[in-house]
N, CA, C, O and CB atoms as a CASP TS submission, in Angstrom:
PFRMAT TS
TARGET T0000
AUTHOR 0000-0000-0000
METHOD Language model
MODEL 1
PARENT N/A
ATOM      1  N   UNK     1     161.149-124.027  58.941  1.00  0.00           N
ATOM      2  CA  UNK     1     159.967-123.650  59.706  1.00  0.00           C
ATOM      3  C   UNK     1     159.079-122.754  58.835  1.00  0.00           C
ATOM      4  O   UNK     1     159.618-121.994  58.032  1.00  0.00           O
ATOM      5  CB  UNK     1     160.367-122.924  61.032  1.00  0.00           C
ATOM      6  N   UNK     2     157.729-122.805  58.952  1.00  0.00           N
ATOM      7  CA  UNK     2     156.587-122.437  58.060  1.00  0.00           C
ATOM      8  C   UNK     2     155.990-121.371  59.347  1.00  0.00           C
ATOM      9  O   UNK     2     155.599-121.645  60.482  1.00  0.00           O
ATOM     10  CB  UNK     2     155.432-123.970  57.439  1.00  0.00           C
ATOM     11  N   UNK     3     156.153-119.625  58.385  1.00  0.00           N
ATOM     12  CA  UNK     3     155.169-118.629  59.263  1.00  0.00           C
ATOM     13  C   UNK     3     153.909-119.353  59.319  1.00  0.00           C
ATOM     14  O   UNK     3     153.753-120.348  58.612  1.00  0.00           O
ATOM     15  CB  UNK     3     154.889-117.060  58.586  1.00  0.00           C
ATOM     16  N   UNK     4     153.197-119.028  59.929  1.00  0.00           N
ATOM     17  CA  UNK     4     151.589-119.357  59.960  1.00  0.00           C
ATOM     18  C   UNK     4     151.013-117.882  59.328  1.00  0.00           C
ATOM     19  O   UNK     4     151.238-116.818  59.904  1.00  0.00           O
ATOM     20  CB  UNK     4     150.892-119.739  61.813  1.00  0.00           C
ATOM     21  N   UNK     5     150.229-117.973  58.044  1.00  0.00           N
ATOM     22  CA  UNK     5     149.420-117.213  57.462  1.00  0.00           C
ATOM     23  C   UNK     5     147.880-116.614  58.162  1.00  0.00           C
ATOM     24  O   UNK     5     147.026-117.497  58.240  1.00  0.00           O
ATOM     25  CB  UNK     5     149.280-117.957  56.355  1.00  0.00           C
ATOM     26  N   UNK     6     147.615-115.765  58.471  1.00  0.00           N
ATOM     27  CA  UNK     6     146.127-115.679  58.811  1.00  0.00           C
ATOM     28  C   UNK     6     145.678-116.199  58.143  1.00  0.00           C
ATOM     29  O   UNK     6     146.258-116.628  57.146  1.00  0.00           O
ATOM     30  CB  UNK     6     145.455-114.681  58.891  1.00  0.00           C
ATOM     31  N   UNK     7     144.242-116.424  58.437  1.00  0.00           N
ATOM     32  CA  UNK     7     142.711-117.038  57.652  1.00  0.00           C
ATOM     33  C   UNK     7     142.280-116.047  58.150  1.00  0.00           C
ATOM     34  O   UNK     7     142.199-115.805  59.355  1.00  0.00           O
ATOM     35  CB  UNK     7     141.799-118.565  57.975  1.00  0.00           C
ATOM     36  N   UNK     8     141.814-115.064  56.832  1.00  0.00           N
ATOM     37  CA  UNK     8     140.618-114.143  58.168  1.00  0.00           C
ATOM     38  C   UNK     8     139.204-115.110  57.605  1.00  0.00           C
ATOM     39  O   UNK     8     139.234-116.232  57.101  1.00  0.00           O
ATOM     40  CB  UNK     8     140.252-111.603  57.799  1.00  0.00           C
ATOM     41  N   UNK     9     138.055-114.273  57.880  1.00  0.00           N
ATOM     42  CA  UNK     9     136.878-115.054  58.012  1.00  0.00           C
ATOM     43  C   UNK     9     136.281-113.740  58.254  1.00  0.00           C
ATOM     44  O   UNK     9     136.834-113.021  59.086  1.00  0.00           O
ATOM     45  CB  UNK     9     136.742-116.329  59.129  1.00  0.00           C
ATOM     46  N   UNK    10     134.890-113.182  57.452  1.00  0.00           N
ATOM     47  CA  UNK    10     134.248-112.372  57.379  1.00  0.00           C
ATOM     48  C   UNK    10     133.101-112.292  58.811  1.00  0.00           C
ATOM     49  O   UNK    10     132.273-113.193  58.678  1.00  0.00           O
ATOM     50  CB  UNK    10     133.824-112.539  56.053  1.00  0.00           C
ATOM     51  N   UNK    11     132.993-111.932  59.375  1.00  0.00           N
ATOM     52  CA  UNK    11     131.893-111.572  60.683  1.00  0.00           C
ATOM     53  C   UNK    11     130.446-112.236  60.312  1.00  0.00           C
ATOM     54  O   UNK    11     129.996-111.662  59.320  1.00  0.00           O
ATOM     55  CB  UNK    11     131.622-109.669  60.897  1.00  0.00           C
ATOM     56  N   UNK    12     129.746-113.057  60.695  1.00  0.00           N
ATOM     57  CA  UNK    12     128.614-113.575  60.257  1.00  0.00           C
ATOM     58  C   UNK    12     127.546-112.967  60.364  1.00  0.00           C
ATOM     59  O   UNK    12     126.515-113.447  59.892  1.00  0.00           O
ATOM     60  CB  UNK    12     128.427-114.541  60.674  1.00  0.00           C
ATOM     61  N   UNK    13     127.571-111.301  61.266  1.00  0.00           N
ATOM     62  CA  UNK    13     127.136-110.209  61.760  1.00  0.00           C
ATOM     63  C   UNK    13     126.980-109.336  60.388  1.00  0.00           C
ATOM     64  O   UNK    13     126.152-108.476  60.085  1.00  0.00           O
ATOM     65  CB  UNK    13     128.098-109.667  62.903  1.00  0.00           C
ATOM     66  N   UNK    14     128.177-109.928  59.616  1.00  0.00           N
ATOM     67  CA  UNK    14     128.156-108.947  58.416  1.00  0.00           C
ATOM     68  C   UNK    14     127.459-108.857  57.654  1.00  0.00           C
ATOM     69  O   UNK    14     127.341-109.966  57.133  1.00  0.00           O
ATOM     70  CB  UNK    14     128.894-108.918  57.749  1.00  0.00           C
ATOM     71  N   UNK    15     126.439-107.694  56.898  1.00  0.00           N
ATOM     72  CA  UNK    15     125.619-108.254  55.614  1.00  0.00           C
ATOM     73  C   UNK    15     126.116-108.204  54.308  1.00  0.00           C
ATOM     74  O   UNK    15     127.334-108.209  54.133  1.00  0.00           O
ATOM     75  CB  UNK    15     124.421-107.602  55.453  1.00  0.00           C
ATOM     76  N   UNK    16     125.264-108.152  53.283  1.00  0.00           N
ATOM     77  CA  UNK    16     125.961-108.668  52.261  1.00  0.00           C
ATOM     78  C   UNK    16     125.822-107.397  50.892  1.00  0.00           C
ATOM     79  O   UNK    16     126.029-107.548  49.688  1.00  0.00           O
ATOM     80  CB  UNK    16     125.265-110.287  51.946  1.00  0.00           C
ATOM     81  N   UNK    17     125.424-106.248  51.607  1.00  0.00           N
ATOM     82  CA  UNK    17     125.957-104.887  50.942  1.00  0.00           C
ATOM     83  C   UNK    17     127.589-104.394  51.315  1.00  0.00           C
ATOM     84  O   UNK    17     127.801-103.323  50.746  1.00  0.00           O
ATOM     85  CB  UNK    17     124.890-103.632  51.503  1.00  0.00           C
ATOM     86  N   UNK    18     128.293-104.668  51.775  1.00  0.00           N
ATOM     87  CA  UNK    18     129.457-104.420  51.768  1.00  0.00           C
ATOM     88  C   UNK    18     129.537-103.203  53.018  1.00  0.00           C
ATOM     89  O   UNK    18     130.439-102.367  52.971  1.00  0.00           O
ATOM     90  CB  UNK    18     129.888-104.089  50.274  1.00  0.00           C
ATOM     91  N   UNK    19     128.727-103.190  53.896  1.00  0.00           N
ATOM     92  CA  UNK    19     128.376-102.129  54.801  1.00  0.00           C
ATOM     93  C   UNK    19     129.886-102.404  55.631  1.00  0.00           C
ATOM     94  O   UNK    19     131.047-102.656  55.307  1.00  0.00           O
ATOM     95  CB  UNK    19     126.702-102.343  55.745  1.00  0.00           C
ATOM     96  N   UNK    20     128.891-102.134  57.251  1.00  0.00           N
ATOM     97  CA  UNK    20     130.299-102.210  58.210  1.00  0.00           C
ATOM     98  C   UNK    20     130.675-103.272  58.798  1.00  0.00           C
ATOM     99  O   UNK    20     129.995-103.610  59.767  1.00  0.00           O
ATOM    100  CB  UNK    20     130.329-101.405  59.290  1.00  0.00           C
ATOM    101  N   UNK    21     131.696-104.013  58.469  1.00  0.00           N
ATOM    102  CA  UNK    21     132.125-105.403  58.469  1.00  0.00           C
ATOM    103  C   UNK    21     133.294-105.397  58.622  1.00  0.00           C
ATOM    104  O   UNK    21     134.011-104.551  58.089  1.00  0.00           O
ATOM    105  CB  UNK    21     131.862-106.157  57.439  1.00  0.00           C
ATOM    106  N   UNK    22     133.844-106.567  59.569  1.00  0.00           N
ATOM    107  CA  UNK    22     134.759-106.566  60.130  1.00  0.00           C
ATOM    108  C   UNK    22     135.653-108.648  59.822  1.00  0.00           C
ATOM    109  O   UNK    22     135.056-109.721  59.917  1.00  0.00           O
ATOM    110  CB  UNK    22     134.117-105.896  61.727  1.00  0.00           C
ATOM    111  N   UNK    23     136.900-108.445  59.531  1.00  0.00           N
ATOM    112  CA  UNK    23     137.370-109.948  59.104  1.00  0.00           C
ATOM    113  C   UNK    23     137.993-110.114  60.618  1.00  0.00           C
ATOM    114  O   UNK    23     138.317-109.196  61.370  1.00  0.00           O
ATOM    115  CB  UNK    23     138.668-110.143  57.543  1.00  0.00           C
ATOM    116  N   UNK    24     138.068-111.429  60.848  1.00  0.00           N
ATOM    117  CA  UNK    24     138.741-112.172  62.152  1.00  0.00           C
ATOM    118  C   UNK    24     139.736-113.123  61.542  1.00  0.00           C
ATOM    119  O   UNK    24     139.447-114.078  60.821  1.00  0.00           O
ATOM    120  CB  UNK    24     137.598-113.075  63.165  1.00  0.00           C
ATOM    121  N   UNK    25     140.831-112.784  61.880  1.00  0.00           N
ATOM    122  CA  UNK    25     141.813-114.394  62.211  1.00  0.00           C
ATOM    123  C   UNK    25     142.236-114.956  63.297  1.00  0.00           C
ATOM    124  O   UNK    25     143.023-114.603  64.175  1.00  0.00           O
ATOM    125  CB  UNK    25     143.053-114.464  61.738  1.00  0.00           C
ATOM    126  N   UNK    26     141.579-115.918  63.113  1.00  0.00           N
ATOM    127  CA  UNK    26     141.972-116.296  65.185  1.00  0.00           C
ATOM    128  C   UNK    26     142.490-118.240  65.020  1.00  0.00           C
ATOM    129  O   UNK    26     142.010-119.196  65.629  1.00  0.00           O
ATOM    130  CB  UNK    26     139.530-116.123  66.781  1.00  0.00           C
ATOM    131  N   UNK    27     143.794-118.217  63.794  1.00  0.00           N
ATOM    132  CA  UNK    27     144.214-119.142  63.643  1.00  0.00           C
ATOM    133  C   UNK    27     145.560-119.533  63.858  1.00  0.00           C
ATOM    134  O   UNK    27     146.104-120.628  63.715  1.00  0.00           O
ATOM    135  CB  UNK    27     143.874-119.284  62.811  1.00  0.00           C
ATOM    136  N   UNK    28     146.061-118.264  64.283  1.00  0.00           N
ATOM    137  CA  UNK    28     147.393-118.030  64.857  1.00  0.00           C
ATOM    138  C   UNK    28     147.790-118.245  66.481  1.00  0.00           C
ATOM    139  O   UNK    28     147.183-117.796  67.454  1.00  0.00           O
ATOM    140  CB  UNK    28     147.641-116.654  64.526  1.00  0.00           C
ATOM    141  N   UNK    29     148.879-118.990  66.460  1.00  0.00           N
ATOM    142  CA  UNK    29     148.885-119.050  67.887  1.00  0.00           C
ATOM    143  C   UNK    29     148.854-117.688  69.120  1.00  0.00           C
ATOM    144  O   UNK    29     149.241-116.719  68.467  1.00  0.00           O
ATOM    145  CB  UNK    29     150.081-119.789  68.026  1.00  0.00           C
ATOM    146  N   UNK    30     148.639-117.324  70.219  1.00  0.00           N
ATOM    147  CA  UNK    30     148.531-116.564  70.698  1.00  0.00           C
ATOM    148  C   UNK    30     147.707-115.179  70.531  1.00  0.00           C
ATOM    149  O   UNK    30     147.446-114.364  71.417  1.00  0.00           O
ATOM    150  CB  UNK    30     149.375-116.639  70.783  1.00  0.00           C
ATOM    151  N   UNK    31     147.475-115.147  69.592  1.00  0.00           N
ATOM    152  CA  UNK    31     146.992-114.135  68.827  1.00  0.00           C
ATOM    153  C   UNK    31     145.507-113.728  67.958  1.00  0.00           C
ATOM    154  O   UNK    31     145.212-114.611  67.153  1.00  0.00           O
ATOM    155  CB  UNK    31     147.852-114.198  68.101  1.00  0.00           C
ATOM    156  N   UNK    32     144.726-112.780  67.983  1.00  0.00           N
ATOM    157  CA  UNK    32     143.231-113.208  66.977  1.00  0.00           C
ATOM    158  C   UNK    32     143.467-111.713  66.333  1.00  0.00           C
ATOM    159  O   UNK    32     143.648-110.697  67.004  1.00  0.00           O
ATOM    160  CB  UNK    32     141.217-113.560  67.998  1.00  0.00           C
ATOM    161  N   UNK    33     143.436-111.769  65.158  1.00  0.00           N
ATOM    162  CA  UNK    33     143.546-109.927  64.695  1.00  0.00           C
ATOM    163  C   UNK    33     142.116-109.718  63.691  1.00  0.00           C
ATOM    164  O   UNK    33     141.504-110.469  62.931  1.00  0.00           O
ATOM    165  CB  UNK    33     145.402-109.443  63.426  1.00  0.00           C
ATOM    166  N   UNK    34     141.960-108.379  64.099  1.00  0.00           N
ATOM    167  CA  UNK    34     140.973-107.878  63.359  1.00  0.00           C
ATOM    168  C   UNK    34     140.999-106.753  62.429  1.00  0.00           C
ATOM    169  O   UNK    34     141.836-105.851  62.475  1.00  0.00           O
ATOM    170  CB  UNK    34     140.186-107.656  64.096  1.00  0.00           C
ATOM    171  N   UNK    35     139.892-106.856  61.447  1.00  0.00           N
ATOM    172  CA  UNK    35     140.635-105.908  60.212  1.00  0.00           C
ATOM    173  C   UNK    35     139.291-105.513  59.562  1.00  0.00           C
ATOM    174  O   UNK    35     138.385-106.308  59.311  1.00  0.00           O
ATOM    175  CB  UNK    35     141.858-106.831  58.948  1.00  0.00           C
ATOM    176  N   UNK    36     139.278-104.348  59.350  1.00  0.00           N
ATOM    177  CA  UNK    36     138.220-103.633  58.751  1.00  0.00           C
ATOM    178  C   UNK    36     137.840-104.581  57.227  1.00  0.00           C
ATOM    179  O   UNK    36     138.512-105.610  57.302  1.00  0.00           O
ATOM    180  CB  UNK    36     138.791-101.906  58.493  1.00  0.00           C
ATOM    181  N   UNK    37     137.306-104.579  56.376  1.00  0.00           N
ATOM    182  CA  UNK    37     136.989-105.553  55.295  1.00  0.00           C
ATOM    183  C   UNK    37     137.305-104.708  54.035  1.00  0.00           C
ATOM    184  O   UNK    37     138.148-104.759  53.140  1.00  0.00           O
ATOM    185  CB  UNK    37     135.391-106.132  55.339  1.00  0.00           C
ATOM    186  N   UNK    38     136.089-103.780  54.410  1.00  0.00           N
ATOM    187  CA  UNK    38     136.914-102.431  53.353  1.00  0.00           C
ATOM    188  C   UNK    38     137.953-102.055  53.284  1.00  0.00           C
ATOM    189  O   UNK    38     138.101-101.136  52.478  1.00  0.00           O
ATOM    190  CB  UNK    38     136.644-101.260  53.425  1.00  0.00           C
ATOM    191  N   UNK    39     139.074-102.475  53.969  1.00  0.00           N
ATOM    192  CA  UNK    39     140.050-101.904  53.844  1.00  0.00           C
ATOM    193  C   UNK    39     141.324-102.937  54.732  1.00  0.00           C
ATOM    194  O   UNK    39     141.868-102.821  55.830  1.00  0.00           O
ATOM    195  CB  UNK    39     139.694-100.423  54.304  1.00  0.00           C
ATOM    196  N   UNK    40     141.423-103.912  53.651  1.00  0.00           N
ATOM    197  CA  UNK    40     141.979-105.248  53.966  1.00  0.00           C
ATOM    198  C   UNK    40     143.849-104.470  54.201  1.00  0.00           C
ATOM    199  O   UNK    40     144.719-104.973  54.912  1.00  0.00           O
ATOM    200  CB  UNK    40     141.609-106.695  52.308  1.00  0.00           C
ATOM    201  N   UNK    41     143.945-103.619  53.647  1.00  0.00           N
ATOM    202  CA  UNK    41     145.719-103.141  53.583  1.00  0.00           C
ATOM    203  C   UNK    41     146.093-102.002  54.750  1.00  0.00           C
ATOM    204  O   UNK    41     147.180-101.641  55.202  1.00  0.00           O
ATOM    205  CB  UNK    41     146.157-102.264  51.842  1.00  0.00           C
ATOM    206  N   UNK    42     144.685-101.583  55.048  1.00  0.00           N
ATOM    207  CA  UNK    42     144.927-101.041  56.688  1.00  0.00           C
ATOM    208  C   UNK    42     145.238-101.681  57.642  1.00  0.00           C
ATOM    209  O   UNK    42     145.859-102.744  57.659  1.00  0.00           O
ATOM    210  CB  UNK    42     143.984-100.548  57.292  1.00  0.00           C
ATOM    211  N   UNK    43     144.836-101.095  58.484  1.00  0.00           N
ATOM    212  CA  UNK    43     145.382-101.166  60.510  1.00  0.00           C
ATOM    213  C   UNK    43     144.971-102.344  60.670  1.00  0.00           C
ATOM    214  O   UNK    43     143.878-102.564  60.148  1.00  0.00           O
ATOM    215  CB  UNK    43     144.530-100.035  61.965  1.00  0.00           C
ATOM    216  N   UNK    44     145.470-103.221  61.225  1.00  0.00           N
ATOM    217  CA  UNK    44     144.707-105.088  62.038  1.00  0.00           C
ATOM    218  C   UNK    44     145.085-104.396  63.130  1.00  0.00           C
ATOM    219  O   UNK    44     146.155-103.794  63.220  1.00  0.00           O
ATOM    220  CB  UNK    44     145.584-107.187  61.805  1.00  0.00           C
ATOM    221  N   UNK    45     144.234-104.457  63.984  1.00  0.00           N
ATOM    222  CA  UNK    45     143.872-104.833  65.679  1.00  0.00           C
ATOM    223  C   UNK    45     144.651-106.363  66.170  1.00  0.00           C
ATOM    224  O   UNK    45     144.671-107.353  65.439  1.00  0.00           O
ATOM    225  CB  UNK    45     141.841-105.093  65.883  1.00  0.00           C
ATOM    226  N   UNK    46     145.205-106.313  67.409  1.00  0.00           N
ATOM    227  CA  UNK    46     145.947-108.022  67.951  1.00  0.00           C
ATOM    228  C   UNK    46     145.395-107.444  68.839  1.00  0.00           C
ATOM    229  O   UNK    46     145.509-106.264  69.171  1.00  0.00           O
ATOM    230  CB  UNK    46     147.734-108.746  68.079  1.00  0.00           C
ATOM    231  N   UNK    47     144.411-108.709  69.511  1.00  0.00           N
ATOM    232  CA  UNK    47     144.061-109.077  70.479  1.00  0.00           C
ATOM    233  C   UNK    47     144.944-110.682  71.373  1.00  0.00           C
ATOM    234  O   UNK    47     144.996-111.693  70.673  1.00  0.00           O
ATOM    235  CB  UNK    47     142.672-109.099  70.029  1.00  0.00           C
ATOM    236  N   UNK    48     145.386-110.746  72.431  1.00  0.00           N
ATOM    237  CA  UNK    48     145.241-111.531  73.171  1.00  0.00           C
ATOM    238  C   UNK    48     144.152-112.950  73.158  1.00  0.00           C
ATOM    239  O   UNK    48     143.016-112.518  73.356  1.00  0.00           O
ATOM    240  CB  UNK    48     145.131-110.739  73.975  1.00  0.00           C
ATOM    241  N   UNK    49     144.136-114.168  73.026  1.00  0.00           N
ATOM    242  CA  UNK    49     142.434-114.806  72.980  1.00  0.00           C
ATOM    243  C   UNK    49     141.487-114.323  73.599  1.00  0.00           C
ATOM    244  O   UNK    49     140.403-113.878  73.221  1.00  0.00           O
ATOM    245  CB  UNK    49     142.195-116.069  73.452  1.00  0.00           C
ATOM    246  N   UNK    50     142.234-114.495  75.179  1.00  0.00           N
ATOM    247  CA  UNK    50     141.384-114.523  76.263  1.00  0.00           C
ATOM    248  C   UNK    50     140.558-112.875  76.455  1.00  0.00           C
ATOM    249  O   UNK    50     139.792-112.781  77.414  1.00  0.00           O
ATOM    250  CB  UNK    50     142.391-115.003  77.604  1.00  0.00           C
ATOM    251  N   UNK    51     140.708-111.852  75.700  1.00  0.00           N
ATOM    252  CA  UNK    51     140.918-110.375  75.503  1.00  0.00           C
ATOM    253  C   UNK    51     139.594-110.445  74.185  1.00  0.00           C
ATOM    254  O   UNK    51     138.577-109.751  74.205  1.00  0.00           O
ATOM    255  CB  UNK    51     142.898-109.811  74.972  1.00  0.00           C
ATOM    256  N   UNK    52     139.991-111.572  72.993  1.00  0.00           N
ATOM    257  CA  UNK    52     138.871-111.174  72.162  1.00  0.00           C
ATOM    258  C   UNK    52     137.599-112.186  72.760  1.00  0.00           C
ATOM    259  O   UNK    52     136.438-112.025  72.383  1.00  0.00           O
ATOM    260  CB  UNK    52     139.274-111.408  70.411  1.00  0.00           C
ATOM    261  N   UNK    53     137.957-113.133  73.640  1.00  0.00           N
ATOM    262  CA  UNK    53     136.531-114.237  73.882  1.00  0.00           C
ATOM    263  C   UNK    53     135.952-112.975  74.711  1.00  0.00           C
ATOM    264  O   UNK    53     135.036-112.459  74.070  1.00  0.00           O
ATOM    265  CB  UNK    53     136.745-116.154  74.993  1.00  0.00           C
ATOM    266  N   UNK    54     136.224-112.262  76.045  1.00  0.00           N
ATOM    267  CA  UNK    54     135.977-110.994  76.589  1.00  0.00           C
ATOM    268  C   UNK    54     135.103-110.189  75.883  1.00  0.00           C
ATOM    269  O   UNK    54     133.973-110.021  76.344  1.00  0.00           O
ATOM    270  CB  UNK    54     137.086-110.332  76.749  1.00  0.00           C
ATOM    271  N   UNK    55     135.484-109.569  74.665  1.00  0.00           N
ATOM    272  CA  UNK    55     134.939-108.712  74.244  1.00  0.00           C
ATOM    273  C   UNK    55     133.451-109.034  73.517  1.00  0.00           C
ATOM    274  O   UNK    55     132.312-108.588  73.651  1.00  0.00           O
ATOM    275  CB  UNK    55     135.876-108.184  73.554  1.00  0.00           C
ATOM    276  N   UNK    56     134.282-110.356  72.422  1.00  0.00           N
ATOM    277  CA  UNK    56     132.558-111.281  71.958  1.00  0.00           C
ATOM    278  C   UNK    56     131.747-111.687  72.800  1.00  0.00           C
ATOM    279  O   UNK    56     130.745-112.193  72.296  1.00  0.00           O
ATOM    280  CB  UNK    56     132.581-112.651  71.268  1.00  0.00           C
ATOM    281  N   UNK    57     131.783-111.666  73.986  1.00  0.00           N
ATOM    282  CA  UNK    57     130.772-112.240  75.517  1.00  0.00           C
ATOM    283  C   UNK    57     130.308-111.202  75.589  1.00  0.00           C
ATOM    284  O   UNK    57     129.089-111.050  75.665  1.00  0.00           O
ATOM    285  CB  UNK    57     131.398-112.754  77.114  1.00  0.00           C
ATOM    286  N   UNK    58     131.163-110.214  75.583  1.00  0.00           N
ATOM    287  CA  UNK    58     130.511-109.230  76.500  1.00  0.00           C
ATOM    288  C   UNK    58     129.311-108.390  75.075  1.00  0.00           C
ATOM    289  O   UNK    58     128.130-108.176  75.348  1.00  0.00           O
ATOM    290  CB  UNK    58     132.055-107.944  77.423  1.00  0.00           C
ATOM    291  N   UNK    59     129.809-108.084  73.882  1.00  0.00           N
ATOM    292  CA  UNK    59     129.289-107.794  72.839  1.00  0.00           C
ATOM    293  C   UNK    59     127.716-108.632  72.414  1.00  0.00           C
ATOM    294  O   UNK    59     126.643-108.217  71.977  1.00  0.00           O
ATOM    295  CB  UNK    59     130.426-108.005  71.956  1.00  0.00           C
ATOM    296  N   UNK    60     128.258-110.052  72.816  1.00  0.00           N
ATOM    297  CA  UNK    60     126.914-111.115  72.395  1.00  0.00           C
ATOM    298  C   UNK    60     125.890-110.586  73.794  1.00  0.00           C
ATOM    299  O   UNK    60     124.679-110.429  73.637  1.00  0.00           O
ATOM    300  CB  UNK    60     127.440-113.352  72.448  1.00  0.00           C
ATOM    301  N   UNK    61     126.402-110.408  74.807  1.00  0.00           N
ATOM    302  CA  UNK    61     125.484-110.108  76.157  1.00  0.00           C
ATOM    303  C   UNK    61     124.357-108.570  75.482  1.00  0.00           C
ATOM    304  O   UNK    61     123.178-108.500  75.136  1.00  0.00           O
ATOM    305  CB  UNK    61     126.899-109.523  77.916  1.00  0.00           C
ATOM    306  N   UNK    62     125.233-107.788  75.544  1.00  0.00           N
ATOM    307  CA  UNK    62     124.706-106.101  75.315  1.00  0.00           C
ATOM    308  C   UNK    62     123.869-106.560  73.761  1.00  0.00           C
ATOM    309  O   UNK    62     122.830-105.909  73.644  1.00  0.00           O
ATOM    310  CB  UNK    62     126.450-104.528  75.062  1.00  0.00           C
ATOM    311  N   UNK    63     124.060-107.302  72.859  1.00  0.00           N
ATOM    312  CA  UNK    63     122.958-107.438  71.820  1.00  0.00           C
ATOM    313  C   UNK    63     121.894-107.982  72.405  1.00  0.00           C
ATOM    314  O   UNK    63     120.906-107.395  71.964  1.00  0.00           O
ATOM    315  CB  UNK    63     123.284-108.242  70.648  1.00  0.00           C
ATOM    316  N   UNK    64     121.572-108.835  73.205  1.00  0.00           N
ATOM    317  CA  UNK    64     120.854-109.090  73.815  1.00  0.00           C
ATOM    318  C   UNK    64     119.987-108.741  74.750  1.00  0.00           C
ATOM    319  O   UNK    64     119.011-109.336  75.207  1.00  0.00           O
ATOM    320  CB  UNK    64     121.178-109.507  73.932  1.00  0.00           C
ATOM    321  N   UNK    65     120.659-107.252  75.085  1.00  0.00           N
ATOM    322  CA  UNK    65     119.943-106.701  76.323  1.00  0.00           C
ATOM    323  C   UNK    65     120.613-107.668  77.750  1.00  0.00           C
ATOM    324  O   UNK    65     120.042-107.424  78.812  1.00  0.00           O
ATOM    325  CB  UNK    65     118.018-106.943  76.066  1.00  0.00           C
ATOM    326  N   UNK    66     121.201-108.206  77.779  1.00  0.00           N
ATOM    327  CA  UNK    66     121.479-108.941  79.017  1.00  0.00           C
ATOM    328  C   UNK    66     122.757-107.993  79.665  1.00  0.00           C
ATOM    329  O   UNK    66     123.192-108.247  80.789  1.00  0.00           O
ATOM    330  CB  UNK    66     121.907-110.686  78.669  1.00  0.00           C
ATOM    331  N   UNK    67     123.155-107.186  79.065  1.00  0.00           N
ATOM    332  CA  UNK    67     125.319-106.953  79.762  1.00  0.00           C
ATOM    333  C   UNK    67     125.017-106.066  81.034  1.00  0.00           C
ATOM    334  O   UNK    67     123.984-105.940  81.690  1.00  0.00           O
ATOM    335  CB  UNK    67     126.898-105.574  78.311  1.00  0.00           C
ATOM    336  N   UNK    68     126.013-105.608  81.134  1.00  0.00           N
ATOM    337  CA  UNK    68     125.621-104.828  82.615  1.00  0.00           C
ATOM    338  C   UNK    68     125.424-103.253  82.713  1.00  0.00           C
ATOM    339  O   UNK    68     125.167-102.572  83.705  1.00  0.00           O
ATOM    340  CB  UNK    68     126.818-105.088  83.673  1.00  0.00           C
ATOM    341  N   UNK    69     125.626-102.868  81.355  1.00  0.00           N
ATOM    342  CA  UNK    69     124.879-101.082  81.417  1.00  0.00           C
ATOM    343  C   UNK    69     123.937-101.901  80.632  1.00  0.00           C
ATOM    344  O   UNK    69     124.184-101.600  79.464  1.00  0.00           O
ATOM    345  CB  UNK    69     125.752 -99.250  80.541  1.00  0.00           C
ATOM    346  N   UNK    70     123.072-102.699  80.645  1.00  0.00           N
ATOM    347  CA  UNK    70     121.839-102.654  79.384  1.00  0.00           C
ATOM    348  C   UNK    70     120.473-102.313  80.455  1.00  0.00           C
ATOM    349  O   UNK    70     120.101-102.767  81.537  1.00  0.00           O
ATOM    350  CB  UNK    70     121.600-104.584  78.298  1.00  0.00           C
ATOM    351  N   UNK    71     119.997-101.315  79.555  1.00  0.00           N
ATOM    352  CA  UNK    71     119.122-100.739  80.187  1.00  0.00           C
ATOM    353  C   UNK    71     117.574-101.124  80.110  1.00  0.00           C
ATOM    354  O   UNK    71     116.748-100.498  80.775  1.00  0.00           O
ATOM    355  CB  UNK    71     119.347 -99.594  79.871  1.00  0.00           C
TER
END
């Protein structure tokens, strides 16, 4: 049996000075983890799917001005 490796994938949010950017792997079963970029050997975040689709909805809403504190 073969672990499954992350893929992270850089934030498309991210720019391309090396600012504040964030990698996603969401190729693992059950699981999507997140990881600072600068600092690939630190802390990963595990999210749940249904926990990170939540948060990107709700994140894509409030950029928009649409979420529900947007003022």
């Amino acid at each position: 049996m073969t672990v499954a490796q992350p893929l992270w994938r850089t934030s498309t949010r991210s720019g391309d000075t090396g600012g504040a950017c964030v990698e996603v792997a969401d190729n693992l079963p059950g699981v999507v983890l997140v990881r600072d970029s600068k600092d690939r050997s630190g802390p990963t975040l595990t999210f749940a799917p249904a926990a990170w689709r939540g948060f990107v909805a709700q994140a894509a809403q409030s950029a928009h001005g649409t979420g529900r504190n947007a003022g």
